[in-house]
TIMI-2910 file (N, C-alpha, C, CB; in pm, 1 decimal, decimal comma, always signed):
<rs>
+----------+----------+----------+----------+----------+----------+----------+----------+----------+----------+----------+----------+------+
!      n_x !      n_y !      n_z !     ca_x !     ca_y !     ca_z !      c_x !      c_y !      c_z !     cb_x !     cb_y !     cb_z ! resn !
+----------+----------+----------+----------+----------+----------+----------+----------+----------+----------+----------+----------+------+
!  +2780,4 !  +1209,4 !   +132,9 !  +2741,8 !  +1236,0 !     -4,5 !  +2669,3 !  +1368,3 !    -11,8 !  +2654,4 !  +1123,1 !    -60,2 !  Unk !
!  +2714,2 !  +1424,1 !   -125,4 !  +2621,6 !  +1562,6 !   -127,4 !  +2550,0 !  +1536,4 !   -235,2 !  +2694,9 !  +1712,9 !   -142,3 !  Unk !
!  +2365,8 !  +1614,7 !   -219,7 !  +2287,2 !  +1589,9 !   -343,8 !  +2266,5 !  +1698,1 !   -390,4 !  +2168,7 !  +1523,8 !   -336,4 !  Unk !
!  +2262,5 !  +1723,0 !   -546,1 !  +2229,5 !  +1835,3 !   -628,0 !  +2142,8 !  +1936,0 !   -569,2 !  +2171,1 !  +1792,0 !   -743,7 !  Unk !
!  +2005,7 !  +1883,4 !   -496,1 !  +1962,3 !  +1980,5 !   -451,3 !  +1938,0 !  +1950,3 !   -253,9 !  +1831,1 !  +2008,3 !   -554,0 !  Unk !
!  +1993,4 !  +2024,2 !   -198,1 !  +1990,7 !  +1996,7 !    -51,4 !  +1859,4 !  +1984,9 !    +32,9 !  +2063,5 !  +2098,4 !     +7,2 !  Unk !
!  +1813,3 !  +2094,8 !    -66,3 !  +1630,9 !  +2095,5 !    +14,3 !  +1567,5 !  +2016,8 !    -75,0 !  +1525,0 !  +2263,2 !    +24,5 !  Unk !
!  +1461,8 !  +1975,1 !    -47,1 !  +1324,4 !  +1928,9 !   -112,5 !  +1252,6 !  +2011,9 !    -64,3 !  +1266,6 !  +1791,8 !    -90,0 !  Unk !
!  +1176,0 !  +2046,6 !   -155,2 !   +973,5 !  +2106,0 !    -81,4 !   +857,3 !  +2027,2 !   -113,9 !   +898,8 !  +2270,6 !   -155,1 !  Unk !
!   +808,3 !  +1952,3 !    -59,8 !   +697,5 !  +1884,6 !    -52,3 !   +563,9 !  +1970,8 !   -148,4 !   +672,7 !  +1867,5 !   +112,1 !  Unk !
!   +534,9 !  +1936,6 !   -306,3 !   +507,7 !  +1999,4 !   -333,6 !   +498,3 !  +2095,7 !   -422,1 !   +514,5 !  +1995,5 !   -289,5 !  Unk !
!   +645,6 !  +2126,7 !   -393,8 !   +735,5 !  +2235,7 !   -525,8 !   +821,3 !  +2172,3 !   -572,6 !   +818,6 !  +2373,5 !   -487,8 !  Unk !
!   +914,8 !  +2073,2 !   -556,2 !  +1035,5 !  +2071,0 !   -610,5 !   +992,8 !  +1953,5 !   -705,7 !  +1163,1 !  +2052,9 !   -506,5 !  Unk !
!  +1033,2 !  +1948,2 !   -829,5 !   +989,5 !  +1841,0 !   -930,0 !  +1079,9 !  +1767,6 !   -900,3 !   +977,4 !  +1865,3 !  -1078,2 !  Unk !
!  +1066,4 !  +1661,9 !   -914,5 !  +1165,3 !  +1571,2 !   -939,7 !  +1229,0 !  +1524,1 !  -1046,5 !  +1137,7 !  +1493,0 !   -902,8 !  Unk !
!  +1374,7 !  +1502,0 !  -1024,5 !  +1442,8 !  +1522,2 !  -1190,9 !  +1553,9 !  +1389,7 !  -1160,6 !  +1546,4 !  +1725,0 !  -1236,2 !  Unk !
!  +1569,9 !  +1342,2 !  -1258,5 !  +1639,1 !  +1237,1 !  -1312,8 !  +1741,2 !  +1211,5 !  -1192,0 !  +1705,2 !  +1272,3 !  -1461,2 !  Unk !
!  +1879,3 !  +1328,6 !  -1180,2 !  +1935,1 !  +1322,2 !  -1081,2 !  +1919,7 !  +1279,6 !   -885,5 !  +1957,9 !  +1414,1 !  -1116,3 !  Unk !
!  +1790,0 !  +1354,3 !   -919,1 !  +1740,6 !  +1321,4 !   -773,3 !  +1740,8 !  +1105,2 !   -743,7 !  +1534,5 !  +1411,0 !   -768,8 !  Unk !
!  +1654,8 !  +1095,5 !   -855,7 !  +1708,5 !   +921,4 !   -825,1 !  +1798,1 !   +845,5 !   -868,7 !  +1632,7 !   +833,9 !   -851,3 !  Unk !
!  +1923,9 !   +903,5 !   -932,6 !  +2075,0 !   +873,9 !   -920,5 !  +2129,3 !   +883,0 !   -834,9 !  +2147,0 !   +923,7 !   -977,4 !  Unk !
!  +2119,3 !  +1014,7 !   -729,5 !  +2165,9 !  +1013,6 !   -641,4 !  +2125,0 !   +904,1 !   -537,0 !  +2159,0 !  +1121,4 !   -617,8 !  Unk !
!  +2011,8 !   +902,4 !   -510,6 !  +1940,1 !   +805,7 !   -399,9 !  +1999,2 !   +659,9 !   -447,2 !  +1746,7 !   +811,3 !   -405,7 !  Unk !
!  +1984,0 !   +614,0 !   -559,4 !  +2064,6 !   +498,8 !   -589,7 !  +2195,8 !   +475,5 !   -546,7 !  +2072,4 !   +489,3 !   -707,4 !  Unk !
!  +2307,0 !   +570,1 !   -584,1 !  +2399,6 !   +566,4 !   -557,1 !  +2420,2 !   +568,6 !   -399,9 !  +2444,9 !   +644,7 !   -628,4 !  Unk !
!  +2317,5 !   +614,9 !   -318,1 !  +2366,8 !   +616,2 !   -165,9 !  +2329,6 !   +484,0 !   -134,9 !  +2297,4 !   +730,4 !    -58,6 !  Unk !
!  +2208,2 !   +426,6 !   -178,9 !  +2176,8 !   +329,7 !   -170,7 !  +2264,3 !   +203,9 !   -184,6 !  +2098,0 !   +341,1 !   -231,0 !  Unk !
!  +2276,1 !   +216,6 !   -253,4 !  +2397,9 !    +93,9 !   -315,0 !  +2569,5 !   +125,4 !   -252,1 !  +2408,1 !   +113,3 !   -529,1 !  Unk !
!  +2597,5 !   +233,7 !   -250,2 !  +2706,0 !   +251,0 !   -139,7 !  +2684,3 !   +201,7 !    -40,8 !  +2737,6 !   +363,9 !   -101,5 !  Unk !
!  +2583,1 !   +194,2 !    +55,5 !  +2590,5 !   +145,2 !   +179,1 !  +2532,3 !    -46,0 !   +165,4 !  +2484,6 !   +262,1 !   +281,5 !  Unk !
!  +2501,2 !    -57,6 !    +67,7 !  +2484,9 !   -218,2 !    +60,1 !  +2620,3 !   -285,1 !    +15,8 !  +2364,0 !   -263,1 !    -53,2 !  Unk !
!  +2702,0 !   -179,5 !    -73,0 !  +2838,3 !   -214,0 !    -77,2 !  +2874,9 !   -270,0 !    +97,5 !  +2932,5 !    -63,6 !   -137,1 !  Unk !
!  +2886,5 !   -183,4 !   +144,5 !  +2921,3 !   -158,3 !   +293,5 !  +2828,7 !   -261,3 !   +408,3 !  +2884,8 !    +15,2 !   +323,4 !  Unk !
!  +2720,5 !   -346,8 !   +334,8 !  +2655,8 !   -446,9 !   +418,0 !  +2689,5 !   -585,6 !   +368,4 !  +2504,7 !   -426,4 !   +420,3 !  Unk !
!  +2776,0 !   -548,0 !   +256,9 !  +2817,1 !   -686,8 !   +222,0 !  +2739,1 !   -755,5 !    +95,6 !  +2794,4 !   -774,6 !   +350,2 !  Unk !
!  +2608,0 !   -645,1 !    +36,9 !  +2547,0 !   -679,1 !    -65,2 !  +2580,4 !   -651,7 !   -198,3 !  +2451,6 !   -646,0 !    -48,2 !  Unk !
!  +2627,1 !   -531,6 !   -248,4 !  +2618,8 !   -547,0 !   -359,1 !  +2553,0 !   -433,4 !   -419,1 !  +2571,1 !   -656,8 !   -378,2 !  Unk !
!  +2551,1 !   -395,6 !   -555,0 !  +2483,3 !   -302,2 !   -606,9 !  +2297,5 !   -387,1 !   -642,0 !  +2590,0 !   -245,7 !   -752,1 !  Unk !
!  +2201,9 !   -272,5 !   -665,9 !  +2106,0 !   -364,6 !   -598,0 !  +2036,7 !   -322,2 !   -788,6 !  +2003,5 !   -306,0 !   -395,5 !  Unk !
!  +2005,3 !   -484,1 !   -818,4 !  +1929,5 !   -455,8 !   -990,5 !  +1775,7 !   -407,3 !   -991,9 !  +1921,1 !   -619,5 !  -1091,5 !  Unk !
!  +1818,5 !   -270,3 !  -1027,3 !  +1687,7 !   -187,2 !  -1049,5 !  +1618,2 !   -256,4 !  -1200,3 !  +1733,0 !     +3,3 !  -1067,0 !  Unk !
!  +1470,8 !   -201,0 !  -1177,6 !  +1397,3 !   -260,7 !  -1304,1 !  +1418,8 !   -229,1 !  -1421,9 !  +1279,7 !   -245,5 !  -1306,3 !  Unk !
!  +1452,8 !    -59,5 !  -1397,9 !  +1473,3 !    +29,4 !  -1494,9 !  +1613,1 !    +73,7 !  -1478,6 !  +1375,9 !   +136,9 !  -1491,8 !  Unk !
!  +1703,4 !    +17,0 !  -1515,1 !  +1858,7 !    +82,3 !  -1448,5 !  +1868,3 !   +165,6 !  -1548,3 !  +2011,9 !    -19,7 !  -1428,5 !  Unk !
!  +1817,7 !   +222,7 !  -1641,4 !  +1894,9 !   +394,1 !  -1666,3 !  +1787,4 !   +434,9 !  -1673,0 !  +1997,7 !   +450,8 !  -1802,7 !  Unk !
!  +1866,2 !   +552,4 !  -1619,6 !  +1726,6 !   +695,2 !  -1596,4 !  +1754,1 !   +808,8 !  -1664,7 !  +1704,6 !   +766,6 !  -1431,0 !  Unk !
!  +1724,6 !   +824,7 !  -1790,0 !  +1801,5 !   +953,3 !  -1860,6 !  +1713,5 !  +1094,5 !  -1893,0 !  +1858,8 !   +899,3 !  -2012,3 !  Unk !
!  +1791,5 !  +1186,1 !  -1812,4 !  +1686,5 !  +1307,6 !  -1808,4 !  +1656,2 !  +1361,8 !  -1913,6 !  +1719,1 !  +1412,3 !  -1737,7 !  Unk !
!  +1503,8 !  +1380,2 !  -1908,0 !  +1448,6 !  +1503,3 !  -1953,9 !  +1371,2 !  +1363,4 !  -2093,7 !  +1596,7 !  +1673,2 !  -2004,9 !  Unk !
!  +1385,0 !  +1249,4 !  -2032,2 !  +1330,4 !  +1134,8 !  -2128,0 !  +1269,6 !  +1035,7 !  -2073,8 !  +1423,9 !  +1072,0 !  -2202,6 !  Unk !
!  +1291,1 !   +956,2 !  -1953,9 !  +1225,4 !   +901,3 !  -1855,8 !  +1193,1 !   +900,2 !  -1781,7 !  +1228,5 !   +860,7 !  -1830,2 !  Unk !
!  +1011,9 !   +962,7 !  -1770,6 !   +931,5 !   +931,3 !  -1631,0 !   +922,3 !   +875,0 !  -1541,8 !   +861,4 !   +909,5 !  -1624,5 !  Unk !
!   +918,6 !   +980,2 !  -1409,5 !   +945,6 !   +896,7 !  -1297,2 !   +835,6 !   +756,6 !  -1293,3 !   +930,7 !   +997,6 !  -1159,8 !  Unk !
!   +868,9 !   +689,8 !  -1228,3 !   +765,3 !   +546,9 !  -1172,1 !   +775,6 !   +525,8 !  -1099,0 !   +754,9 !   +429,6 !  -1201,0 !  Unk !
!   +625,4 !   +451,7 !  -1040,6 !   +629,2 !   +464,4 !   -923,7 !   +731,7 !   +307,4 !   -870,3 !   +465,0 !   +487,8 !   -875,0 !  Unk !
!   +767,9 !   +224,4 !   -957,9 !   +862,0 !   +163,4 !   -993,2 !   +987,0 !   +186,8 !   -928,0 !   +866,2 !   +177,6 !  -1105,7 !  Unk !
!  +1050,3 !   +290,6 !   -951,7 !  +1164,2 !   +324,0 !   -903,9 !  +1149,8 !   +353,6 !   -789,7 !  +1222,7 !   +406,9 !   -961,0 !  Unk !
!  +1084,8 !   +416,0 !   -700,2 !  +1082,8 !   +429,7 !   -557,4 !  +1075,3 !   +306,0 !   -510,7 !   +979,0 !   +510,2 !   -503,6 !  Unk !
!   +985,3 !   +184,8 !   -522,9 !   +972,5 !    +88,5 !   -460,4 !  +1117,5 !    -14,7 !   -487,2 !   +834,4 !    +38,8 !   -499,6 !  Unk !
!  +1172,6 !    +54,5 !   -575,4 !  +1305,0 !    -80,0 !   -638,0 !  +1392,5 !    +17,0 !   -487,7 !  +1415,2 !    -61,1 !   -898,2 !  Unk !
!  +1392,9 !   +152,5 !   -493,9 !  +1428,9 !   +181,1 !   -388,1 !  +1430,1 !   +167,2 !   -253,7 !  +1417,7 !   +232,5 !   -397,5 !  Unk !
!  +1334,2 !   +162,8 !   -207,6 !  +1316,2 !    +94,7 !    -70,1 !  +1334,3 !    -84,8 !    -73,3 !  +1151,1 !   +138,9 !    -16,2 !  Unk !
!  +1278,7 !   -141,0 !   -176,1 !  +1367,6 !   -267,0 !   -157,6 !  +1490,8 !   -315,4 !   -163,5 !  +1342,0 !   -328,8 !   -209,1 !  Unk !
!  +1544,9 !   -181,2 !   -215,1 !  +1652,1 !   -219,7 !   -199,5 !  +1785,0 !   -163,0 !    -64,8 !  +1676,5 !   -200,0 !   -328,8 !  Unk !
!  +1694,7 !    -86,1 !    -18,3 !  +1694,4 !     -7,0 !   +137,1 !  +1660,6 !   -147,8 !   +217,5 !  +1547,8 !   +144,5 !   +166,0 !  Unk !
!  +1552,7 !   -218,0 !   +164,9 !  +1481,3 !   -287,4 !   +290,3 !  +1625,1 !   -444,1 !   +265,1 !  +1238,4 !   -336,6 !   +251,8 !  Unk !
!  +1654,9 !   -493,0 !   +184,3 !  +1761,1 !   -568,3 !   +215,8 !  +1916,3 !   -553,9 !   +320,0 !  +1785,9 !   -582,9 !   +100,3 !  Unk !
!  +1901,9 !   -452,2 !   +310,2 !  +2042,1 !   -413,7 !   +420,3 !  +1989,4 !   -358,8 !   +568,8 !  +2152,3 !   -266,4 !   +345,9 !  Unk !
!  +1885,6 !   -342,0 !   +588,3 !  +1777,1 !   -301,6 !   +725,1 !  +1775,9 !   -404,3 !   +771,0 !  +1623,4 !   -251,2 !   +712,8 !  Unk !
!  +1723,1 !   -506,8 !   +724,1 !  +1674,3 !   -614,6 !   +783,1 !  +1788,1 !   -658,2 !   +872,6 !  +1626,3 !   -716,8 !   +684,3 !  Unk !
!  +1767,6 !   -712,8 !   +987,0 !  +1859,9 !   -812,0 !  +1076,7 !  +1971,7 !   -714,6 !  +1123,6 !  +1929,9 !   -954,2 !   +985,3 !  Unk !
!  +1986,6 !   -575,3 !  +1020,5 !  +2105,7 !   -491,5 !  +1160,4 !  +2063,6 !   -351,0 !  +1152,5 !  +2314,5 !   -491,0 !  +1125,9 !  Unk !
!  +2160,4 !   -295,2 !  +1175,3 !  +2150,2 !   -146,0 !  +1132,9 !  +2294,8 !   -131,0 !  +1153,1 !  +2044,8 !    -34,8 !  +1224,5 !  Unk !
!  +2333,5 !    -14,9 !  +1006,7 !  +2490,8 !     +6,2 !   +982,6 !  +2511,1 !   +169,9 !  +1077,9 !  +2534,5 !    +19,9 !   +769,9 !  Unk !
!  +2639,3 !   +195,7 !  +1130,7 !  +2641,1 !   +276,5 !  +1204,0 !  +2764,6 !   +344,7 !  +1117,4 !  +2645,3 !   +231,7 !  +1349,9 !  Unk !
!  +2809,4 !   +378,0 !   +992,1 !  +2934,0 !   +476,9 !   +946,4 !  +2967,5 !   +563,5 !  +1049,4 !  +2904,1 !   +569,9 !   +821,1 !  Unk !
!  +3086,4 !   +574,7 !  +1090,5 !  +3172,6 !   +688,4 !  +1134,9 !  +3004,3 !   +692,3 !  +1264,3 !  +3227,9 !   +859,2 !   +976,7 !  Unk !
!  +2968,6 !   +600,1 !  +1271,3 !  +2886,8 !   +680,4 !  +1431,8 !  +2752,1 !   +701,8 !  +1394,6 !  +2950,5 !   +858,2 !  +1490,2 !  Unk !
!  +2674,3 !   +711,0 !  +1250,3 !  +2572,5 !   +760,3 !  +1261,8 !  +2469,4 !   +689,7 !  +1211,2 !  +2580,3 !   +863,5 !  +1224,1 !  Unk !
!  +2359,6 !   +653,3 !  +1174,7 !  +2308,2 !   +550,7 !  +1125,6 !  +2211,6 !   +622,7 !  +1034,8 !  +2256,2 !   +453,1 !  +1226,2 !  Unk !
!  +2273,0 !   +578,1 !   +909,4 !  +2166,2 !   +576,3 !   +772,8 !  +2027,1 !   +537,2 !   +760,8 !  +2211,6 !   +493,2 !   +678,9 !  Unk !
!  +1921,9 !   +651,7 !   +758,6 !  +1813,7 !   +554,2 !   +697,3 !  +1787,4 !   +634,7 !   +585,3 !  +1674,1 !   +516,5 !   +788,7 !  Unk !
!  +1701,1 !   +559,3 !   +515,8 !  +1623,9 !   +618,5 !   +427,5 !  +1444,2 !   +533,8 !   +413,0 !  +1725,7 !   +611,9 !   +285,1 !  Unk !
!  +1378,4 !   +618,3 !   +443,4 !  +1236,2 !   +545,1 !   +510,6 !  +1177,6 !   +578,8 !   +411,2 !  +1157,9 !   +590,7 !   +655,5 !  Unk !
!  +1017,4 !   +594,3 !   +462,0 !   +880,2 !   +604,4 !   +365,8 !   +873,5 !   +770,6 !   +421,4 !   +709,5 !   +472,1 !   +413,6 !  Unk !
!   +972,5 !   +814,7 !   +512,1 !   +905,5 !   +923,8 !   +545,5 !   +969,7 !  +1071,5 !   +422,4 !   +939,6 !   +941,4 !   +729,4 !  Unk !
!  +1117,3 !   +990,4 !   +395,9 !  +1161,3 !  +1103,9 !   +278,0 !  +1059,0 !  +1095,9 !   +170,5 !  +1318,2 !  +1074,8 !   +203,5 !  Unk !
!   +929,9 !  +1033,9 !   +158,9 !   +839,5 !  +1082,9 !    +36,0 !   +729,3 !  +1161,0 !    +80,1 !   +779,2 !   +966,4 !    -47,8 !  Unk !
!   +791,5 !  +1200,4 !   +206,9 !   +669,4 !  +1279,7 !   +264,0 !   +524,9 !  +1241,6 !   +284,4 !   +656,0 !  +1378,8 !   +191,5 !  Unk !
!   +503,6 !  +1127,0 !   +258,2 !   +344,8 !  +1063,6 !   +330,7 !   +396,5 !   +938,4 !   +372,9 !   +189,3 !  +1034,4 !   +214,2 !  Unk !
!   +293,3 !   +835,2 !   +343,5 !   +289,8 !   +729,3 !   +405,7 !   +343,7 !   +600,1 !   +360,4 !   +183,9 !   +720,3 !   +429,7 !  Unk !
!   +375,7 !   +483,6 !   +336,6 !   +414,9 !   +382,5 !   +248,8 !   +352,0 !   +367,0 !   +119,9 !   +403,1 !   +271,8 !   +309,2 !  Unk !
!   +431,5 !   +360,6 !    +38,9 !   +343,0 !   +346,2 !   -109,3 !   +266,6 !   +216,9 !   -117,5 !   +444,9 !   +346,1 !   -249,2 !  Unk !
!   +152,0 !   +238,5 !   -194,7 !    +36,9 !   +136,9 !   -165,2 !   +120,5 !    +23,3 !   -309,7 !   -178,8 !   +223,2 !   -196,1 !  Unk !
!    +80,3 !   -109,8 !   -282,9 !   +133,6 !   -196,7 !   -367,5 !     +5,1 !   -223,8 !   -530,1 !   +164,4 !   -345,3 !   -254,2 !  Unk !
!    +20,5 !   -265,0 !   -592,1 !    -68,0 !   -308,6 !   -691,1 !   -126,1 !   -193,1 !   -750,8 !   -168,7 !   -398,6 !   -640,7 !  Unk !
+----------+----------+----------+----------+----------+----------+----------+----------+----------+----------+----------+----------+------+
</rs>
């Protein structure tokens, strides 16, 4: 998959609507591919330049990362997908 913007900068790059379409869509491609399913976000549309990010959507993200992790790991064509706590550049998002 290619994403709109290739780099991130920790920092500089705002984040825009697309950025978590894309991540969804990889997301849910590879749960296709674990046998799950597309995964029901809280907020399933995200329409730019009108809805603020939340911190909502990252966590619907990783849970929905963390259902197809659990118990294997998928290897496409050889390589193994993650997507962690570390693409937000710090540490696990705090709950509550």
């Amino acid at each position: 998959m290619v994403f709109t913007d290739a780099t991130l900068v920790v920092q500089s790059t705002r984040i825009k609507a697309v950025h978590l379409t894309q991540l969804r869509t990889a997301v849910d491609a590879v749960r296709v591919l674990a046998g799950l399913g597309g995964y029901g976000y809280s907020d399933p549309t995200i329409t730019a330049l009108s809805t603020p990010v939340r911190r909502a959507h990252i966590i619907d993200l990783l849970a929905a990362k963390r259902n197809y992790v659990q118990g294997y790991e998928l290897h496409p064509r050889g390589a193994v997908f993650r997507l962690d706590y570390a693409w937000l550049g710090e540490g696990a998002p705090r709950r509550g």
